[in-house]
KOLMARKE-363238 format. One record per residue (C-alpha): x, y, z. Coordinates in steps of 0.5 Angstrom, whole numbers, padded with zeros to 4 digits, always signed. Each point is the difference from the previous one (the first is absolute). Layout:
# residues N
XYZ...
# end
This chain:
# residues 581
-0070-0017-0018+0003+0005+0004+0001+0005-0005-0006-0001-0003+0002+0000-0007+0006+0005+0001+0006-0002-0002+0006+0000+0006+0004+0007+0001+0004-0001+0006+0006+0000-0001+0006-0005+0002+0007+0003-0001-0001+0008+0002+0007+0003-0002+0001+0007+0001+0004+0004-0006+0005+0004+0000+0003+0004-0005+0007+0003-0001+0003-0006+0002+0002-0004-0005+0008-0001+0001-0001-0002+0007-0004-0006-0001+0002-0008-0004-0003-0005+0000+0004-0008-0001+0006-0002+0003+0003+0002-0007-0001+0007+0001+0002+0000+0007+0006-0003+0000+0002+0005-0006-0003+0007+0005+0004-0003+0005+0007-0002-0003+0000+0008-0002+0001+0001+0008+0005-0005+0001+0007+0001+0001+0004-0006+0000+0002+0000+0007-0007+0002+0002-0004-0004+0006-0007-0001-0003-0005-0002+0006-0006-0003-0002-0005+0000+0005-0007-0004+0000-0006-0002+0003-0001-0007+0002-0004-0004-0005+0004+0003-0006+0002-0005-0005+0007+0000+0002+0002-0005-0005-0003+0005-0006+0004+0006+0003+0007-0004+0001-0002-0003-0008-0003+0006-0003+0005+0006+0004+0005-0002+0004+0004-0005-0005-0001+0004-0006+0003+0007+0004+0006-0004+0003+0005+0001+0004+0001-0005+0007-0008-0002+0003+0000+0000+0008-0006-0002+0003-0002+0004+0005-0005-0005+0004+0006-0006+0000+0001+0006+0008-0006-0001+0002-0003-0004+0006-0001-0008-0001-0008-0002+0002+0002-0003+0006+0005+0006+0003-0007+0005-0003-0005-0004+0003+0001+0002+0007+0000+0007-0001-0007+0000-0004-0003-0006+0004-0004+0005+0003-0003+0004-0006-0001-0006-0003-0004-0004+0005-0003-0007+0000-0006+0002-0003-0002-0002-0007-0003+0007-0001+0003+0006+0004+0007+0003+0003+0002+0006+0003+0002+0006-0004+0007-0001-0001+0006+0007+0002+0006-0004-0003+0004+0003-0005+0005-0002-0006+0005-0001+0005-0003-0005+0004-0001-0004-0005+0008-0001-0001+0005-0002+0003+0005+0006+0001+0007-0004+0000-0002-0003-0007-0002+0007-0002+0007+0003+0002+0004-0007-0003-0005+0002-0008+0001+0007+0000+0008-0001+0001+0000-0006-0005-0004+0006-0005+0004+0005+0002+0007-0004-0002-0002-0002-0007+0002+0004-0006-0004+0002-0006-0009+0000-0001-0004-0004+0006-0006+0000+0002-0004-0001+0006-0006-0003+0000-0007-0004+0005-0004+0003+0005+0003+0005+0004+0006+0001-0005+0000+0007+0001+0001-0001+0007+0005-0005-0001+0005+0006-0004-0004+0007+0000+0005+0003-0003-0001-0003-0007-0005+0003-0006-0007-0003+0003-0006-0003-0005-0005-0003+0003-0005-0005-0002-0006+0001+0003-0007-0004+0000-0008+0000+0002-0002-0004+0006-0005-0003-0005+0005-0003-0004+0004-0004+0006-0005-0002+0002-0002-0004-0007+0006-0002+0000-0001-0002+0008-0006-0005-0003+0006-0003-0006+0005-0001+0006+0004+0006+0001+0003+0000+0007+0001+0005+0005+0007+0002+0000+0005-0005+0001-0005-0005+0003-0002-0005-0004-0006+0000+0001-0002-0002-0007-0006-0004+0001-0003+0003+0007-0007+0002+0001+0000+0006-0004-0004+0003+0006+0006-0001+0005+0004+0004-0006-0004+0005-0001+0000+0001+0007+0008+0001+0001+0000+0005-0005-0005+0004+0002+0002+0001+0007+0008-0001-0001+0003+0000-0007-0004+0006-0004+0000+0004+0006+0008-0001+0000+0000+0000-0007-0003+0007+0000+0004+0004+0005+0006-0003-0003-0002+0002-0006-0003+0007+0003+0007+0001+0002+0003+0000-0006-0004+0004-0004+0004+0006-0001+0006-0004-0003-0004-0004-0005+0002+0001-0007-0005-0004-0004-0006-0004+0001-0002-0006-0003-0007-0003+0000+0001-0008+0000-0007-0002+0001-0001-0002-0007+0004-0008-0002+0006+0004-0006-0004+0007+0000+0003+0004+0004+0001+0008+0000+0004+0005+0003-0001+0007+0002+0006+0004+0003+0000+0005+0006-0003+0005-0003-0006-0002-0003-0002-0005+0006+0000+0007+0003-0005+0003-0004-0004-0006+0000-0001+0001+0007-0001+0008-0001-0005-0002-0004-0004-0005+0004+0000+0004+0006-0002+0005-0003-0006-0002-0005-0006-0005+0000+0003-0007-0001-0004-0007+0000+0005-0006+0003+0001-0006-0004-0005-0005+0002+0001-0008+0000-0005-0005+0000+0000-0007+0005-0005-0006-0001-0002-0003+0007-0006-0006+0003-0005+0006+0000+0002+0003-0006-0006+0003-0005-0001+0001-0007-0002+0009+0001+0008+0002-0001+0001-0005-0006-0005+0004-0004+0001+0007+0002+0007+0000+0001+0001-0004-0007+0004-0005+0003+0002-0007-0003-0003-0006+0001+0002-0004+0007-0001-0007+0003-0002+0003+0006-0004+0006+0001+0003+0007+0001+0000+0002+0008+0004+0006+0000+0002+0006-0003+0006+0004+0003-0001+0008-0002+0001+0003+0005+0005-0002+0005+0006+0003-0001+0004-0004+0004-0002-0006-0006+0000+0004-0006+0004+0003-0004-0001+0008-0004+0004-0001-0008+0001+0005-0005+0002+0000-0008+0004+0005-0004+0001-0001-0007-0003-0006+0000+0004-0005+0005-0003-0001+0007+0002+0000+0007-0002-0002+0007+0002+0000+0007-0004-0002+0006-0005+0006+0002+0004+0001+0007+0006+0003-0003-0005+0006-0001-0003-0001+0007+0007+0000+0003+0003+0005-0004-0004+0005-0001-0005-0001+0006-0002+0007+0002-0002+0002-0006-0003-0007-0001-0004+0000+0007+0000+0008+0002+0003+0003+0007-0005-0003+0004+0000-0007-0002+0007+0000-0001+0001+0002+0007-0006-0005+0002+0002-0007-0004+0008+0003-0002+0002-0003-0007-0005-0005+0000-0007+0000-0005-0006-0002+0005-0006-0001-0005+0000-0006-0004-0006-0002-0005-0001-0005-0003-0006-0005-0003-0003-0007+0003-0004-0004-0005-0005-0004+0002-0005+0000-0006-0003-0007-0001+0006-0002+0004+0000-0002+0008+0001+0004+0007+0006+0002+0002+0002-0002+0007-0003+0003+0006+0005+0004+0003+0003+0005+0004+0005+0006+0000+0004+0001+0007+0000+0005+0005+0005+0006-0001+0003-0001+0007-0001-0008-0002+0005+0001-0007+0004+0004+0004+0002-0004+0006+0001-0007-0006+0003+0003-0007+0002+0006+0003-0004+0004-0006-0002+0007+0002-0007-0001-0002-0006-0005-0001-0005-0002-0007-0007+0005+0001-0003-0002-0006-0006+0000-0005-0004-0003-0004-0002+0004-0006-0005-0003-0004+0002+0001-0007-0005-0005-0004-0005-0006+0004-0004-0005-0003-0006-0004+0003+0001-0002+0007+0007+0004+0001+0001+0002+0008+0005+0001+0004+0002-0003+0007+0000+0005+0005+0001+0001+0008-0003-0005+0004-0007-0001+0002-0003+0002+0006+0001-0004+0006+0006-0004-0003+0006-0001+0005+0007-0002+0000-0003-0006+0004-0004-0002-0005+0003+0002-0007+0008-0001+0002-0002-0008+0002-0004-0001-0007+0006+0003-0005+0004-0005+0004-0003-0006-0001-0001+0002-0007+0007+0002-0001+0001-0007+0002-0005-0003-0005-0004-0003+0006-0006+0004-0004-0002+0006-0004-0001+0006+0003-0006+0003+0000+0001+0007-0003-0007+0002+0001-0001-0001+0007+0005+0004+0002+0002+0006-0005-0004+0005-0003-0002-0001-0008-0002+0007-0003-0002-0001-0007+0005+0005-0006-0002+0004-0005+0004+0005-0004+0003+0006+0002-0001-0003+0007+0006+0001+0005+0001-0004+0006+0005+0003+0005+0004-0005+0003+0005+0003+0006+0005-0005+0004-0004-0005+0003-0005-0001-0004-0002-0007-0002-0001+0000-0008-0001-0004-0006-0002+0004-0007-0005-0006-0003+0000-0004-0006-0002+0004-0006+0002+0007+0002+0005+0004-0003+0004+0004+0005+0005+0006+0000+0002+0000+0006+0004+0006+0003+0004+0000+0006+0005+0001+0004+0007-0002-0004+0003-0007+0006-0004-0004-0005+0003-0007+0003-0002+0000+0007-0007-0004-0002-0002-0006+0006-0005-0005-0003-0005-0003+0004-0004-0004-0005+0002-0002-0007-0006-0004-0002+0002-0007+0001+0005+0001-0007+0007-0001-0003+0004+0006-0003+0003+0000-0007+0006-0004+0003-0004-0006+0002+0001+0002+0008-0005+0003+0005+0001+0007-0001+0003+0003+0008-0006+0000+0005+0003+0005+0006-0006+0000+0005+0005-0001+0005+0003+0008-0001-0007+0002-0003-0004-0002+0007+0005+0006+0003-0002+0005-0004-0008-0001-0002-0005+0006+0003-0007-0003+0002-0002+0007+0000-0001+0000-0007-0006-0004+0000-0007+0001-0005-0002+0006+0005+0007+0003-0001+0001-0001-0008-0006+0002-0001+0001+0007+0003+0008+0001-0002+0001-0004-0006-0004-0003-0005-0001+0006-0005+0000+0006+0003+0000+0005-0005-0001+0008+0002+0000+0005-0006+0005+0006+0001-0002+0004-0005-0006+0000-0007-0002+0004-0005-0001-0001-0007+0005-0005-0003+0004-0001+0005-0002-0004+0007+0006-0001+0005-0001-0006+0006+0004-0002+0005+0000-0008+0000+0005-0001+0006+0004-0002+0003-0002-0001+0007+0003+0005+0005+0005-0005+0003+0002-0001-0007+0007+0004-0003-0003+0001-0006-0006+0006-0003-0004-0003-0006-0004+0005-0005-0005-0002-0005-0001+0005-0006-0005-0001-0005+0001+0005-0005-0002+0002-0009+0005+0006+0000+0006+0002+0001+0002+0000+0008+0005+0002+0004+0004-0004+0006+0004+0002+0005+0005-0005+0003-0002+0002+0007+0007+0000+0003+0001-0008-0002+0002-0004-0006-0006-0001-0003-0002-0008-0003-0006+0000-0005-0003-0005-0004-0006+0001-0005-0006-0004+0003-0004+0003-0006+0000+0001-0007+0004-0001-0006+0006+0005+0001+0002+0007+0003+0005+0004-0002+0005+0003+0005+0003+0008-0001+0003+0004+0005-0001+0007+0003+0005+0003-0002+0003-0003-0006+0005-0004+0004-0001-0006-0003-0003-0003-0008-0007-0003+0002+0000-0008+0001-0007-0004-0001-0002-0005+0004-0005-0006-0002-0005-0004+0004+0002-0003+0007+0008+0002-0002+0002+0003+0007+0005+0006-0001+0004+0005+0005+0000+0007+0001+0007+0002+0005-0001+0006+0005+0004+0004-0004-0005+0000-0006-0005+0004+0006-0006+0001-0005-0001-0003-0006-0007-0001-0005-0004-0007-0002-0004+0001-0005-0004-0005-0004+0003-0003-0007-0001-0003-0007-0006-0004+0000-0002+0003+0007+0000+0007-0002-0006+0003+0003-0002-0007+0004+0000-0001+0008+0007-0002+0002+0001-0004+0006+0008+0002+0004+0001-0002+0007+0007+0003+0004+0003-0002+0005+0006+0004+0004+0001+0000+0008-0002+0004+0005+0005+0005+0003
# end
């Protein structure tokens, strides 16, 4: 339907190769453990950090007992829930939904005394041992240290099959309120204690496969990010079904059968997805903020480090509505207004690319003239209490979707793409901070009402973004830069309060690209494939198929797209989005 006859190109598992590696790389735990025993003396401390949600039960099965030696288990230190709750209560909250951005580190999550009493009880047996949990190598920096590392994806799906948050026990809590207290807790512990590390890691293991796991050692973990930060590279994208779900990302991104349709898809979004790569055969993933962390400059460029620090501020991703439902109509908080709540350091601007529409697609956007918040605040609580539906018509805008249109959406906006549209959204990265106001009437997947949040969202909503305003700033303005034969280039958005600068280009040759300063992230809107090669030979060409997003560091500076395979010699479409500076 949507291929048009086409077989589906789009590829589900980018990996990166690398050459030269061969001996720096094992896959299984039969393999690691022999790797490792050739390090190992006899009255060695090995310290085996790992992430929450690694399967602790397969790494004390598969590594810790067939290494030997005497076992600590560095999280018996830690804090009880009852002695840690009261530190991070305020993080945490009692909404079902947000929390504040958690400053913590390793070392508030244990308790000091219980600590010294360990280290003493390690220090005072003879011969092999092994330290190992979550925050091991706090616990006993001192010893050899591997890290078990896994990709957000993967805890939470592992969230949904009753992994708790750390030491809680909260196994079968509502997976929102789990999701909740990692994100705004835990990983950012997690990482900064992992970060703090870094340098002392010997080996890493990936554990996001159940029994398959692989293993880089240091220098090789170095190269991966060396070669990521400074070469084209795609994130490896993960699919999620949700009530809105359609049937578009199914068919084009060859997805398996489902018994819910497909709502999302993550590529783009670093904080999420994980990078990977393959030498000789055996693969390796670890979690894209290992890149964004270590390798930050080259990553971002000067400009946006100095702007954003060690944090990626664009994200792009898909919502698939096609022969499926609306999204909810919602909105993204003001800058000072995410501020001054969750302590982030900027808001959700936003954008509805319009990839591909059928029959009636449209897209909610901004109120209509003359709505107030006395009027509209008052109706969306009474539907928020099922008293009566809401009346979207009446009071928001209702602006009919094609492809390639774009839909600028600066906080504060009231929006909702429509059914039967599928859209690459591009924003700014805090993606988590969404106020529903309207869900339809309906139940999520769960079989609960999905959260309503008109409570905070009525703090945050401009009325001035009404038809009149939409019309002139918003809806699809497009103004071309430059034209000549074979190559068009439009600037699409985003709107002026907005961080982010999106470019369209339309081209059948070989072009040239510029970061422009910024990390650059693109996605090919149009056209089967393109083929990636770099200015000065510094890195191997990559090629990229329709609607696969990709990104250029600022270290790449310029770069050429040209089109590929079948599309040689046809129009292409390519839109770039990087920051202003």
């Amino acid at each position: 339907m949507y291929l048009k006859g086409r077989k589906s190109n789009y590829v589900k598992r980018p990996l990166k190769h690398i050459d030269g590696y061969e001996d720096h790389i094992w896959k299984g735990w039969a393999e690691i453990v022999r790797e490792l025993r050739k390090h190992l003396t006899s009255d060695d401390v090995l310290v085996v950090d790992m992430y929450h949600g690694t399967d602790e039960r397969e790494v004390k099965d598969n590594l810790i007992r067939p290494l030997g030696g005497t076992a600590f288990f560095a999280e018996a230190a830690k804090l009880t829930e009852e002695e840690l709750y009261p530190k991070i209560s305020r993080n945490v909250t009692d909404d079902r939904v947000f929390g504040s951005l958690s400053t913590h580190n390793m070392c508030d999550f244990y308790d000091s005394e219980k600590v010294k009493a360990l280290r003493e009880k390690i220090d005072g047996t003879e011969g092999f041992r092994i330290v190992y949990g979550v925050g091991a190598a706090y616990v006993y920096p001192e010893g050899k240290i591997i890290y078990c590392d896994l990709d957000r994806w993967q805890i939470q799906l592992r969230y949904r099959r009753g992994l708790d948050n750390w030491g809680v026990g909260n196994y079968d809590e509502d997976i929102l309120k789990k999701y909740k207290r990692g994100y705004f807790v835990e990983w950012r512990m997690q990482d900064r204690h992992k970060f703090s590390i870094w340098n002392d890691i010997l080996y890493m293991i990936d554990t996001n496969r159940k029994d398959d796991p692989s293993m880089v050692d240091h220098l090789l973990l170095e190269k991966a990010l060396d070669t990521f930060a400074s070469s084209p590279f795609r994130l490896i994208p993960y699919f999620d079904e949700g009530v809105w779900g359609g049937k578009w990302m199914q068919e084009v991104c060859d997805l398996p059968q489902s018994s819910n349709n497909y709502a999302w898809c993550f590529d783009g979004v670093p904080e999420e997805n994980a990078i990977g790569i393959e030498v000789s055969g055996i693969s390796f993933e670890m979690p894209a903020m290992n890149l964004v962390k270590e390798r930050a400059r080259k990553l971002l460029g000067d400009k946006v480090f100095a702007r954003f620090g060690a944090e990626f501020p664009i994200r792009f991703d898909f919502l698939d509505t096609m022969e499926g439902q609306n999204l909810s109509l919602q909105v993204h908080p003001l800058t000072e207004y995410i501020h001054e709540n969750f302590g982030m350091a900027y808001t959700q601007d936003e954008s509805y690319y319009i990839l591909d529409a059928g029959e009636g697609a449209h897209v909610y956007l901004g109120v209509k003239n003359g709505v107030t918040a006395d009027t509209l605040i008052p109706a969306l609580e009474r539907a928020g209490r099922g008293e009566e539906m809401f009346d979207a018509e009446k009071y928001i805008n209702n602006f009919p979707a094609r492809r390639h249109d774009h839909f600028l959406i600066p906080a504060g906006t009231i929006h909702c793409s429509g059914s039967n549209s599928m859209v690459l959204e591009i924003s700014a990265t805090p993606y988590i901070f969404t106020f529903k106001l309207w869900d339809w009437g309906r139940l999520g997947l769960d079989g609960k009402p999905r959260p309503i949040n008109v409570e905070r969202g009525k703090h945050v909503i401009q009325y001035e973004r009404n038809t009149d305003w939409c019309k002139a700033n918003i809806v699809n303005h497009v103004e071309t830069l430059q034209e000549e034969p074979g190559l068009k280039v439009e600037r699409t958005g985003l709107h002026e309060l907005e961080l982010i600068e999106t470019r369209r280009y339309w081209f059948d040759h070989k072009v040239k690209f510029s970061c422009a300063q910024s990390v650059n992230m693109l996605n090919l809107v149009e056209g089967e494939e393109v083929c990636i090669t770099s200015v000065d030979g510094s890195f191997d060409p990559m090629h990229i198929h329709y609607a696969e997003t990709f990104i250029l560091p600022e270290s790449v500076k310029e770069y050429y797209i040209e089109p590929a395979g079948t599309a040689q010699g046809k129009t292409v479409g390519v839109i770039q989005a990087a920051v202003r500076v």
